[in-house]
N, C-alpha and C positions, 0 to 999 in steps of 0.2 A: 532665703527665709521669706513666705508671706506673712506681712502686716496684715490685720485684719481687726474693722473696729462693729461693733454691733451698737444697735440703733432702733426702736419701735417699742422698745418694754414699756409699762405703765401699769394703773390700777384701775380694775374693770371689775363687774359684777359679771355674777357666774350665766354663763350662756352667752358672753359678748363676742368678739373674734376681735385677734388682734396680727399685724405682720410686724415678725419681726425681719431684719436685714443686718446684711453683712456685708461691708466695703471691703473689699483685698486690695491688696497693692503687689506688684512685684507679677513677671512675667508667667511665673511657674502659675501664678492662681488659675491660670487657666489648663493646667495640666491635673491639678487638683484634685484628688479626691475629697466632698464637702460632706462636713456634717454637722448635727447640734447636739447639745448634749444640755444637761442643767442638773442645776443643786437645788435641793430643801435643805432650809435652815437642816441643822443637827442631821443631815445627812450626808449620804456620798454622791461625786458625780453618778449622773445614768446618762444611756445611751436613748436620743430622741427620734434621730433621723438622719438618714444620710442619703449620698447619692453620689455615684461612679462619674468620673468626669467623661470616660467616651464613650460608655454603654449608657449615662445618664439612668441607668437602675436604680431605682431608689429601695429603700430600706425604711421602717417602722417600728420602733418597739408597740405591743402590743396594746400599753396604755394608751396611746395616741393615733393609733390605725382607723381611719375612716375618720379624724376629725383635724388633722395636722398635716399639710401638705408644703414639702420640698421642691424648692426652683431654684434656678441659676440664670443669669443673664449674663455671660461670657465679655458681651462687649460692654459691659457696665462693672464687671468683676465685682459682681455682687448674687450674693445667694440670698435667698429668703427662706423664712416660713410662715405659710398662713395658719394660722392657731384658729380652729373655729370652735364654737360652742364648750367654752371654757370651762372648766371645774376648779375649785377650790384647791382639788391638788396639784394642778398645774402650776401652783404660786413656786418659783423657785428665780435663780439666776438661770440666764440661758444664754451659753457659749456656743459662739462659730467656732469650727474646727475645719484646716484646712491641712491631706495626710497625700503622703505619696499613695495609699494604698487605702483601702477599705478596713484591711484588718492590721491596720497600725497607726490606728487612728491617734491613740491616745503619745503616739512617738511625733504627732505635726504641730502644727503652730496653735496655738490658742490665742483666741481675744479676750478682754478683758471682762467680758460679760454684760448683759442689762437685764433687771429685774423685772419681773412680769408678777402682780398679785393679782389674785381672782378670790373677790369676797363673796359669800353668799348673802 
């Protein structure tokens, strides 16, 4: 089982950048497939971003392509996301997720989340 704690949420006006991060523990994080996902109040999880641990391919949902970018730093077991040029809808909780696989994501470890608001 990876432990994984998230770290960098806050509240910024709309157009700021923000990195968020993810500390793993435990051997396998580096075997990992990573990704983020998040909540709006009165909504459901969505899919953010992910990325293949060997082929490091990354993944986007369409909200966020061209202004959210995916990394990992293996000897650090920590993934990020840099959040740029923020919108008010990006306000949600945003969880690391760490899967054996790409498409069983929501079957791996989750963290406990960090809030990220963007006001306009």
């Amino acid at each position: 089982q990876v432990q994984l704690a998230e770290s960098g949420g806050g509240v910024v006006q709309a157009g700021a950048s923000l990195r968020l991060s993810c500390a793993g523990s435990g051997r396998t994080f580096r075997n990992a497939d990573m990704a983020w996902f998040r909540q709006a109040p009165g909504k459901g999880r969505e899919f953010v971003a992910a990325m293949a641990w060997y082929s490091e391919t990354t993944y986007y949902a369409d909200s966020v392509k061209g202004r959210f970018t995916i990394s990992r730093d293996n000897a650090k077991n920590t993934v990020y996301l840099q959040m740029n040029s923020l919108k008010p809808e990006d306000t949600a909780i945003y969880y690391c997720v760490a899967a054996r696989s790409i498409v069983s994501l929501y079957e791996g470890s989750w963290g406990q989340g960090t809030q990220v608001t963007v006001f306009s």
